[in-house]
C-alpha positions in Angstrom: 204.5 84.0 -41.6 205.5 84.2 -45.4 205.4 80.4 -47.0 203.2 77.8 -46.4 204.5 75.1 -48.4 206.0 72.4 -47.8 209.6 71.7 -46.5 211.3 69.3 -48.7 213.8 66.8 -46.8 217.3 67.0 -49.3 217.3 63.9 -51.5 220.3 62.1 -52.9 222.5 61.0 -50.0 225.3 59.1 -50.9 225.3 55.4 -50.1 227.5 54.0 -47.6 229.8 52.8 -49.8 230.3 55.6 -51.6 233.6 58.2 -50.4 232.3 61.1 -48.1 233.3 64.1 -49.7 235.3 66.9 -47.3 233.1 68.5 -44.5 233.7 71.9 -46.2 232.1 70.6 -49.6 229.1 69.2 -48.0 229.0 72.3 -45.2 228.1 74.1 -49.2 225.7 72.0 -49.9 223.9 71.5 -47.0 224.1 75.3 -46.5 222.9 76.3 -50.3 219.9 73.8 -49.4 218.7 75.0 -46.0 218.8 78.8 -47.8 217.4 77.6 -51.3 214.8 75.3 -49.7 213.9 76.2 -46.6 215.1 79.9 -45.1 214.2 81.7 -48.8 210.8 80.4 -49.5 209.9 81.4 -45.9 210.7 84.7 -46.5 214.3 84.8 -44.7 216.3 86.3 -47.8 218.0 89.0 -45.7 219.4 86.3 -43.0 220.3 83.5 -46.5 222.2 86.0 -47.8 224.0 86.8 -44.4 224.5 83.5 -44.0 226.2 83.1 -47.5 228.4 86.1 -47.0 229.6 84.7 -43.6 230.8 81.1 -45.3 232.5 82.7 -47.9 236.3 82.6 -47.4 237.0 85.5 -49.3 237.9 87.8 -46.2 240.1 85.0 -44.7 244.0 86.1 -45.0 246.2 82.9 -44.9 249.2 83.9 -43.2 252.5 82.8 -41.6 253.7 84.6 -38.3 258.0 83.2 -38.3 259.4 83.8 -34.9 262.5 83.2 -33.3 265.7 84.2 -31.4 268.3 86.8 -32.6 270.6 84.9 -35.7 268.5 82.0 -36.1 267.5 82.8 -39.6 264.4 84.2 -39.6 264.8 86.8 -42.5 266.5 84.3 -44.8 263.6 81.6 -43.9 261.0 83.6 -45.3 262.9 84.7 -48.1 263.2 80.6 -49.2 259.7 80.4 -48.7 258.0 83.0 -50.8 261.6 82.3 -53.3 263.1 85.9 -53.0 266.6 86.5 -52.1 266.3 89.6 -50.5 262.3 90.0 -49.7 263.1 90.4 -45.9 266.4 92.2 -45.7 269.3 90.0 -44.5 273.4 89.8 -44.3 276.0 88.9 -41.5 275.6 92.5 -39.5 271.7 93.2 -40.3 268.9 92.3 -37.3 265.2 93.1 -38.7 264.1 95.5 -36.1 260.5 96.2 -36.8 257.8 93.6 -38.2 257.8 93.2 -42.1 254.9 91.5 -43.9 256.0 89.8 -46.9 252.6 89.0 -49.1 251.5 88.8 -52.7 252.2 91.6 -55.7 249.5 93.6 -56.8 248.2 96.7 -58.6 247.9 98.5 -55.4 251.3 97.5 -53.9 253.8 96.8 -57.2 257.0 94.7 -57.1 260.0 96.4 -56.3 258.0 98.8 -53.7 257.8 98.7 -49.8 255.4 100.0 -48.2 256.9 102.1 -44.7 254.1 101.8 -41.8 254.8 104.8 -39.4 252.6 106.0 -36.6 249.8 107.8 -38.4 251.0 107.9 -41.7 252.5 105.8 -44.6 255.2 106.0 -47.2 256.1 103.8 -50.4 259.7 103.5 -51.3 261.9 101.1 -53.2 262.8 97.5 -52.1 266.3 98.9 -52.4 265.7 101.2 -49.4 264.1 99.3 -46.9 267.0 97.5 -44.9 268.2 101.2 -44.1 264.8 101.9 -42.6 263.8 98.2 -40.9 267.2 97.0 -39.7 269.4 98.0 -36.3 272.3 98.8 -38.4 269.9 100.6 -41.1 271.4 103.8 -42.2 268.0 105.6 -40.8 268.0 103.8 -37.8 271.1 105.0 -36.2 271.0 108.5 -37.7 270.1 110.8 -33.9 268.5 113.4 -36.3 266.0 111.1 -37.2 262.9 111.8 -35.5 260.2 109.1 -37.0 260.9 105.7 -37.9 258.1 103.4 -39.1 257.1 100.4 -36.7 256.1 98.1 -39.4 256.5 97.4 -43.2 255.0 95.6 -46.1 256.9 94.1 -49.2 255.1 93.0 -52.1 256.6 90.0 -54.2 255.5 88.9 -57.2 255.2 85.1 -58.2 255.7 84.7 -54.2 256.2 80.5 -54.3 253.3 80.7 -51.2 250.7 81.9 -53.2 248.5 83.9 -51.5 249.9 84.0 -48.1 251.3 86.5 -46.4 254.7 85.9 -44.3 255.4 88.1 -41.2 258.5 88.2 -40.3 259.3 89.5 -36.5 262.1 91.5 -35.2 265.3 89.9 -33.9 265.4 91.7 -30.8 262.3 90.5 -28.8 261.5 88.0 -31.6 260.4 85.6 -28.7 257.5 88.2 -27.3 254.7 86.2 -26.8 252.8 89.3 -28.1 253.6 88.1 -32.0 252.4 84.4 -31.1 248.9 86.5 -30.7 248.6 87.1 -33.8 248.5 83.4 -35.2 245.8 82.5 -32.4 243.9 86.0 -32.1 241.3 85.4 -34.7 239.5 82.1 -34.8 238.2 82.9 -38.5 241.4 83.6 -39.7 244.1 80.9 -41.2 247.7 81.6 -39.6 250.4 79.1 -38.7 253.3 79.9 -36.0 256.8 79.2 -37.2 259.4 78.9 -34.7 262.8 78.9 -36.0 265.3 77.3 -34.4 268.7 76.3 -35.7 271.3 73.4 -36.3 273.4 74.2 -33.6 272.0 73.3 -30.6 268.4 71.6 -29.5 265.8 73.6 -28.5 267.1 76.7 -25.7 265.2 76.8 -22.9 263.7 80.0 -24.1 262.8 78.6 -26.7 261.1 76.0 -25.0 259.5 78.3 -22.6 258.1 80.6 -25.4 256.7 77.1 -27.5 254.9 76.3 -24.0 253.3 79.5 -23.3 252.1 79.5 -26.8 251.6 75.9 -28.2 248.3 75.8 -25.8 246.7 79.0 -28.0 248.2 78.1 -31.3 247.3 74.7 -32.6 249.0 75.3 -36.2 252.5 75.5 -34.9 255.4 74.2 -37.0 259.5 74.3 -35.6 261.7 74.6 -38.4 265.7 73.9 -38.1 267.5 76.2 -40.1 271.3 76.0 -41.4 271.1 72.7 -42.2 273.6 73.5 -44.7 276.4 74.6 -42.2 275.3 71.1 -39.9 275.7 68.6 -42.4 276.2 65.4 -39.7 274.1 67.3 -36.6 271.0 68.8 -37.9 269.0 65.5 -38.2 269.9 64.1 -34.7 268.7 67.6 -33.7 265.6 67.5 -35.5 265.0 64.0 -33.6 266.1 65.3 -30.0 263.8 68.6 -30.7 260.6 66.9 -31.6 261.0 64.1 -28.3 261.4 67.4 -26.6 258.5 68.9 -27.5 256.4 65.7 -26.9 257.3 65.8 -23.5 256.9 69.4 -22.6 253.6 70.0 -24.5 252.3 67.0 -24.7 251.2 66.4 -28.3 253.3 66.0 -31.8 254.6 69.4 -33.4 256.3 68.8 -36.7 260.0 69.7 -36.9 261.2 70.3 -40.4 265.3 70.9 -41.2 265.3 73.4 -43.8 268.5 75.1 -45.4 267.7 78.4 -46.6 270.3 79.0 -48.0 270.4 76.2 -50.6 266.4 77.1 -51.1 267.1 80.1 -52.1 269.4 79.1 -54.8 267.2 76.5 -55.7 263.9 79.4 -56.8 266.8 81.3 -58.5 267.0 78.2 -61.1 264.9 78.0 -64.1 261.6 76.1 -63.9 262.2 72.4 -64.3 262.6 69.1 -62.9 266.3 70.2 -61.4 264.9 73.0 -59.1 262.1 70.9 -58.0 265.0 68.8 -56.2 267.3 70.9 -55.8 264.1 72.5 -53.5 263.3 69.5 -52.6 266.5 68.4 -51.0 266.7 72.0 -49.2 263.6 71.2 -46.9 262.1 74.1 -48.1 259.5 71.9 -50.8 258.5 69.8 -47.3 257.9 72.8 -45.3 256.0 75.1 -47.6 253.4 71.7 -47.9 252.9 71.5 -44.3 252.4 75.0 -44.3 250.0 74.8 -46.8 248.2 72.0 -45.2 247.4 73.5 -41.8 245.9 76.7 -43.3 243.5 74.3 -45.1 242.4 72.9 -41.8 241.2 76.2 -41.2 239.3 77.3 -44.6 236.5 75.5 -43.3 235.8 77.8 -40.2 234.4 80.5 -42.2 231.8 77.9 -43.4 231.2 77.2 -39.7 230.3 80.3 -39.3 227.7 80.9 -41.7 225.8 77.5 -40.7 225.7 78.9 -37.8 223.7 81.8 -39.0 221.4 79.4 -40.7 221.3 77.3 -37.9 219.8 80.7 -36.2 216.8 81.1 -38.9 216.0 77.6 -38.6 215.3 77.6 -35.0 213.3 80.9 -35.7 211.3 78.7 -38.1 211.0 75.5 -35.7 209.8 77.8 -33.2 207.0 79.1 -35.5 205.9 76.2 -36.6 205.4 74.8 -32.9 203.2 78.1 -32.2 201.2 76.9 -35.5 200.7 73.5 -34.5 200.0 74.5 -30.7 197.1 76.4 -32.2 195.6 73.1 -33.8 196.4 70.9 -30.7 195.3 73.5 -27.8 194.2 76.6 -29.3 192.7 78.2 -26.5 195.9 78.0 -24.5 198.1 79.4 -27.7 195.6 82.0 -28.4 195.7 83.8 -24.5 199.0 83.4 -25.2 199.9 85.3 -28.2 197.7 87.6 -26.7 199.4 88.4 -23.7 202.8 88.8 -25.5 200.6 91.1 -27.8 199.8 93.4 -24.3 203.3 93.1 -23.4 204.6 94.4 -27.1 201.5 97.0 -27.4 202.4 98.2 -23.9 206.0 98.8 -24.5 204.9 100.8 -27.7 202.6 103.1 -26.0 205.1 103.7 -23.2 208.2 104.7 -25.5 209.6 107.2 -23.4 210.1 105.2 -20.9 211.8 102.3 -22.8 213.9 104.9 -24.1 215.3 106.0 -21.1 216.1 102.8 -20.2 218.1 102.6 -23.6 220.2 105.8 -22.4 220.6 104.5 -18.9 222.2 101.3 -20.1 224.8 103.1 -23.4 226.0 105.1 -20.4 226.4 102.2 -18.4 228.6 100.0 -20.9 230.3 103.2 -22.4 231.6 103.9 -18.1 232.6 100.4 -18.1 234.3 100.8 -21.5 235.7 103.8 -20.2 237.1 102.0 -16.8 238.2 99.2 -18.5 240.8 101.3 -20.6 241.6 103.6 -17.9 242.6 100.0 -15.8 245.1 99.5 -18.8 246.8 102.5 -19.8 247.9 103.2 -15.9 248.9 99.5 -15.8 250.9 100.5 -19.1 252.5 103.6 -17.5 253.3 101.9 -14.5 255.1 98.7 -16.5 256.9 101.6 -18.4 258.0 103.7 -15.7 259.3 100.7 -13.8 261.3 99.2 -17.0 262.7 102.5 -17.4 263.8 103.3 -14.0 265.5 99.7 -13.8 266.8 99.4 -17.1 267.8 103.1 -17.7 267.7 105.1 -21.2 270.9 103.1 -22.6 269.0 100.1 -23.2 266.0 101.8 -24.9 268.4 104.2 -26.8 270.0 101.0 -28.3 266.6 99.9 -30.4 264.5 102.9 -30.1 262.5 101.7 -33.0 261.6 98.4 -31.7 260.4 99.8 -28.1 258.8 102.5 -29.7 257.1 99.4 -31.9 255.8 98.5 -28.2 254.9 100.9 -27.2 252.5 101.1 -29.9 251.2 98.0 -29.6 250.9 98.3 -25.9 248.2 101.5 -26.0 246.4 99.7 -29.3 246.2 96.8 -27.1 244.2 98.9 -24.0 242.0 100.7 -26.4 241.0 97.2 -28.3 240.3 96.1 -25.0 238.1 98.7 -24.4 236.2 98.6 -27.9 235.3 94.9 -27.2 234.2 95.5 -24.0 231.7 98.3 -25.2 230.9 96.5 -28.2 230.3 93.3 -26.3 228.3 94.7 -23.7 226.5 96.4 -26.7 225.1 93.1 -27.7 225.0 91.3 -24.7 222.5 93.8 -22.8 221.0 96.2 -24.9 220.8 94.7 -28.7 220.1 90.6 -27.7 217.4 91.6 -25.0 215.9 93.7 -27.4 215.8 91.9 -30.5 217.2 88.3 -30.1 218.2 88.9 -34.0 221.4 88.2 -36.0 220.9 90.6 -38.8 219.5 93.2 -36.4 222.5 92.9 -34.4 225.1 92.8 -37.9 223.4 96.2 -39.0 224.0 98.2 -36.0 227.5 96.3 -35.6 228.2 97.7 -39.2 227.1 101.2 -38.2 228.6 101.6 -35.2 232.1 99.9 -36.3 231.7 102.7 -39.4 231.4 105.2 -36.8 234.6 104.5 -35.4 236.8 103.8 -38.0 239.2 106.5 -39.3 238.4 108.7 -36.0 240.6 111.5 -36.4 240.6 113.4 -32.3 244.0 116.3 -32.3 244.6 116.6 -27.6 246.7 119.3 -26.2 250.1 118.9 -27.0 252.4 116.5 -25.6 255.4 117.8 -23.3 255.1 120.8 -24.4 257.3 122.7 -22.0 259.9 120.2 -22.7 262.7 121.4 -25.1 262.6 120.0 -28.3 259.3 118.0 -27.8 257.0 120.8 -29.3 254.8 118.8 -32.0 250.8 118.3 -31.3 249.7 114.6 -30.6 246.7 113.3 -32.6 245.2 109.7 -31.9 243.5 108.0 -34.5 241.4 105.2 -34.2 240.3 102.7 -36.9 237.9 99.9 -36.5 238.0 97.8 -39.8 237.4 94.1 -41.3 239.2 91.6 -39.7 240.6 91.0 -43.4 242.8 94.1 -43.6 246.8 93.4 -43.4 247.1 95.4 -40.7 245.7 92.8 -38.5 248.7 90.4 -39.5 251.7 92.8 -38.8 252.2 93.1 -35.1 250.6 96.1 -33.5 246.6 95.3 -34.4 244.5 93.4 -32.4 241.9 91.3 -33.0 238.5 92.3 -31.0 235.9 90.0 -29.9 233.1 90.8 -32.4 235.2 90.4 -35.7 236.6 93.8 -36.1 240.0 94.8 -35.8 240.7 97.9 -33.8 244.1 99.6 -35.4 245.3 102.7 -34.0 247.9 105.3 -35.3 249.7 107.2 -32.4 251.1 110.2 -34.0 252.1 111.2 -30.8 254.7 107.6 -30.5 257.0 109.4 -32.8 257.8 112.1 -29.9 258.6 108.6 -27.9 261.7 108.8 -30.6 262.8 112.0 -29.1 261.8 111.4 -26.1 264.1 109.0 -25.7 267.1 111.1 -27.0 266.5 113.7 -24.5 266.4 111.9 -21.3 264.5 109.8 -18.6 262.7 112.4 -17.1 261.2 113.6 -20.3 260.2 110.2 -21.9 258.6 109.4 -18.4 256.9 113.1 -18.7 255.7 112.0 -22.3 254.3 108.7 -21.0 252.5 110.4 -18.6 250.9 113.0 -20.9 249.9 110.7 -23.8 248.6 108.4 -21.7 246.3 110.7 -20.3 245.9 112.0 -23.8 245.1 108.3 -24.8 242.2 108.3 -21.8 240.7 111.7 -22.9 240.3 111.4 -26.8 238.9 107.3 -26.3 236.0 108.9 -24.1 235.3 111.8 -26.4 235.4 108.7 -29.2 232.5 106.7 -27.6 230.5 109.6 -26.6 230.5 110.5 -30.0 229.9 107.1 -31.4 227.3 106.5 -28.9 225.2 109.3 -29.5 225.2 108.2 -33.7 224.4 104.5 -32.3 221.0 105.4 -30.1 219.0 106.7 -32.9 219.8 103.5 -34.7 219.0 101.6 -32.4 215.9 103.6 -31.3 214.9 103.5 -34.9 214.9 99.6 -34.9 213.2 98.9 -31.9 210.6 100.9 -33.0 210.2 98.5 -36.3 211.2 95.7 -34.3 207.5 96.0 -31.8 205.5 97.0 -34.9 206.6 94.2 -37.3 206.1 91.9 -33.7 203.1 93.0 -33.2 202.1 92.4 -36.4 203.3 89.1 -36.5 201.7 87.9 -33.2 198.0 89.8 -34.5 198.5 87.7 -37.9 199.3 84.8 -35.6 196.1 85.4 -33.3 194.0 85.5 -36.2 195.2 82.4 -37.8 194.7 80.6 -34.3 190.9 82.1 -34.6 190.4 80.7 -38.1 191.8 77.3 -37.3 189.3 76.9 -34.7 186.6 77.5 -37.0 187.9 75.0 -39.5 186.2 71.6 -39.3 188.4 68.4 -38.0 189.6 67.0 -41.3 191.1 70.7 -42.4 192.9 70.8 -39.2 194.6 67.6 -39.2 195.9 67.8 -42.7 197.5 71.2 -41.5 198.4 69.5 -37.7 200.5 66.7 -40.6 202.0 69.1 -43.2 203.1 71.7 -40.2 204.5 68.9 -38.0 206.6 67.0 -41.2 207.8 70.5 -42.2 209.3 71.1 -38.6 210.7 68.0 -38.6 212.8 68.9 -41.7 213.6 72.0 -40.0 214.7 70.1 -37.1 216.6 67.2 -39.1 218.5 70.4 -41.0 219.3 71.8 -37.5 221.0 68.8 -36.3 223.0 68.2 -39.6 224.3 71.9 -39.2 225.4 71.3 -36.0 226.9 68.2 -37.0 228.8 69.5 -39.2 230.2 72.9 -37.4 231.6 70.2 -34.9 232.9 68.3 -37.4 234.6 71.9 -39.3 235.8 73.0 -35.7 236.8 70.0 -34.7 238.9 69.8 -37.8 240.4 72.8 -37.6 242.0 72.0 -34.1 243.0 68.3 -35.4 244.7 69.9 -38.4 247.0 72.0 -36.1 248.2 68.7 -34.1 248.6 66.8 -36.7 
């Protein structure tokens, strides 16, 4: 093993009485001293700098998901929050009716612009055009001859009074699909907070209530804002007062309820700088609300921090566990030494029978790729099925009368079954063929990385979709992306957050025929359903063939390193265990003292780290309950 000095324990504590700084500063500290200290001088440099990139909050997007009932406000909420006017298109007659992400200006996406998400492709336009394209009453919207409408949007503000966050504002029709909730709970890395806009009114509606309770379990950061304020002078605060005792009882802990008129906000940010804005906002709720906002996406800045003493954490142990082979071979050599040697058998054994080990690999891809495979077949017929019942009970007039938003559903319903399937395989990748193997985190982050690259951007064209039905002629093409969990897809309804850290978006090209589909009649929107989901099935399985058969060399490849290095590390270790029996009694016991004081620094540093990643998960829950 590489480094043989000694392990120094971190000096400089702070006395009792002085303040403890934050668990994320000293999470920093403790982590640039376990890699500075301890992993780099033994050699660890690949897993330090893993572990560096994995505490670095850089990839974390703060967001705001805003949910709520048809006319509550939603639109005219975030508008007061990021201090636009018209950011999310509002009026008297206008319902959003696809999900808009209201974020940060930048090079890449100007002021002014909107950027039009459609299945497969995308389109900038002005800000000027956007209500007619996201909006039930938009001008595109209602217009039969239009056969694609995007499912999503993005709107770039400049000087946004949120900073850095991005705002996602749901549609009004469905705005109480649990589904949206998912997306302020779906990454635990991530730094979202569910707003839940009531109004002044009325108390909370029981499907309100019902939606808060199936959601308040999954999203700690959850906030109820009262809107209209303005219009409820004398009402809103006794209805702030009956909502909060009413969430207390049904859920069981404190959520914060905030009265906000957006309205008067709005005016408020149109002001000048100054000392009169700042209470004119103030007295408009809004001031109160985008603190509290702010304050639970701190709580969860330190996950990411969490996470990468936790890859630390995982080269310490490696190191402890070294250290007690090195000081077994002082204390009982001969035991140690038949030992190593039988693991060296076992490793030189598997070498020389490479074939066979190989086989093995094949047998168990095919294995997790079939259950992959079943697991999505499961959930697109469970998805037909739920459509071909809603649309035999409901009939076409209800779907005709938002196409756009159950098209929007749609969409999120077949991204939803093939994420499902990509963390299965990708789960089952690492839990029986990559841990067994190599019991390595950077092993395991390389092939992740190469086989998430080898699915993003897959471009597969299938046989076209109702093609004997008139006036439904256009190919299908699926495309499948696998991408950083950072992107801003991943915060604007339809991408889901897989179990490894990825995000799986997929384009349906094909979805825009659900437009038509739905213009022409039941039986060919239930013929289309039919078709692309078996499309769906066929071009997924042709996808992790394919990605399988790029992911077995690599993994072949690193195996193959994997035994040699091993094998050199357990000869090196053998010999060592030989030369320490030759060395005379005063040698070996100052080696028995400097190995056993360096592992229990190692240890001490283990313990600290786990310390601490309670004490950043812990606070991340706290922070949502507060």
């Amino acid at each position: 093993m590489p480094g043989r000095g000694t392990v120094e324990e971190k000096k400089g504590s702070p006395s009792p009485a002085a303040a403890t700084p934050p668990a994320r500063e000293r999470a920093d500290a403790l982590l640039a001293s376990i890699t500075g200290k301890i992993l780099r001088p033994f050699g660890q440099d690949e897993l330090s700098d893993l572990a560096e990139q994995r505490a670095s909050a850089e990839s974390q997007i703060r967001s705001v998901v805003v949910v709520g009932e048809v006319k509550r406000g939603k639109s005219s909420l975030i508008n007061a929050l990021v201090g636009r006017r018209d950011a999310s298109p509002v009026g008297v007659d206008v319902t959003t009716s696809t999900t808009i992400a209201v974020g940060e200006a930048s090079q890449e996406r100007p002021d002014g612009t909107a950027e039009l998400l459609f299945p497969g492709r995308s389109e900038v336009i002005g800000h000027g055009e956007l209500a007619d394209w996201v909006s039930c009453e938009g001008a595109h919207v209602t217009n039969p001859r239009t056969d694609e409408l995007p499912t999503r949007a993005i709107v770039p503000v400049a000087g946004s009074r949120l900073g850095d966050v991005t705002v996602v504002d749901t549609p009004g029709v469905g705005g109480l699909d649990p589904a949206y909730a998912a997306l302020a709970s779906a990454s635990a890395s991530q730094a979202c907070v569910l707003v839940v806009v009531c109004d002044a009114t009325t108390p909370i509606t029981a499907p309100e209530m019902e939606f808060i309770k199936e959601t308040g379990s999954a999203v700690e950061a959850l906030i109820v804002a009262v809107t209209k304020t303005d219009k409820n002078v004398r009402r809103w605060k006794p209805i702030v007062e009956e909502n909060t005792a009413l969430l207390r009882k049904h859920l069981g802990r404190e959520v914060p309820v905030l009265g906000v008129s957006s309205l008067r906000a709005t005016l408020a940010a149109e002001m000048p700088p100054g000392p009169d804005r700042d209470r004119a906002e103030e007295r408009s709720g809004i001031t109160a609300l985008r603190a509290l906002i702010q304050t639970k996406l701190v709580s969860a800045e330190d996950l990411p921090a969490a996470n990468g003493l936790r890859t630390a954490v995982d080269g310490l142990r490696t190191l402890a566990a070294d250290m007690s082979t090195q000081i077994d071979a002082i204390t009982d050599n001969a035991q140690i030494t038949e030992d190593l040697t039988a693991q060296l058998d076992e490793l030189q054994n598997l070498k020389d029978h490479s074939q066979q080990w190989e086989q093995y690999l094949q047998r168990d891809l095919t294995l997790i790729r079939q259950n992959a495979t079943d697991e999505l077949d499961r959930r697109l017929d469970a998805i037909r099925e739920e459509w071909t019942t809603r649309i035999n009970k409901n009939g076409m007039a209800v779907l005709r009368k938002n196409p756009q938003f159950f098209v929007a559903q749609m969409e999120r319903d077949f991204q939803g079954a093939m994420a499902a399937s990509i963390t299965v395989f990708l789960d089952q990748l690492h839990s029986q063929i990559v841990a067994p193997r190599f019991d390595s985190e950077l092993v395991w982050n390389e092939i992740h990385e190469q086989v998430t690259a080898s699915l993003s951007n897959r471009t597969l064209e299938t046989h076209q979709v109702a093609s004997k039905q008139q006036g439904l002629l256009d190919p299908s093409m699926l495309t499948m992306g696998v991408m950083g969990s950072s992107m801003i897809g991943g915060l604007i309804g339809v991408t889901t957050v897989i179990g490894v850290g990825a995000v799986v978006g997929v384009a349906w090209v094909g979805l825009n025929l659900g437009f038509r589909a739905m213009r022409s009649g039941k039986t060919n929107l239930l013929s289309w359903m039919r078709e692309t989901t078996g499309s769906a099935k066929t071009t997924t399985a042709r996808m992790l063939e394919s990605t399988l058969a790029l992911a077995r060399p690599e993994i072949v490849i690193r195996y193959r390193d994997h035994l040699k290095t091993s094998i050199e590390h357990l000869q090196k270790q053998i010999t060592e265990a030989k030369e320490i029996a030759r060395t005379d009694a005063a040698a070996r016991e100052k080696k028995l003292k400097r190995l056993e004081n360096n592992r229990k620094v190692v240890v001490n540093n283990i313990t600290r780290a786990e310390q601490l990643i309670a004490e950043l998960t812990g606070s991340a829950a706290a922070g949502g309950a507060r």
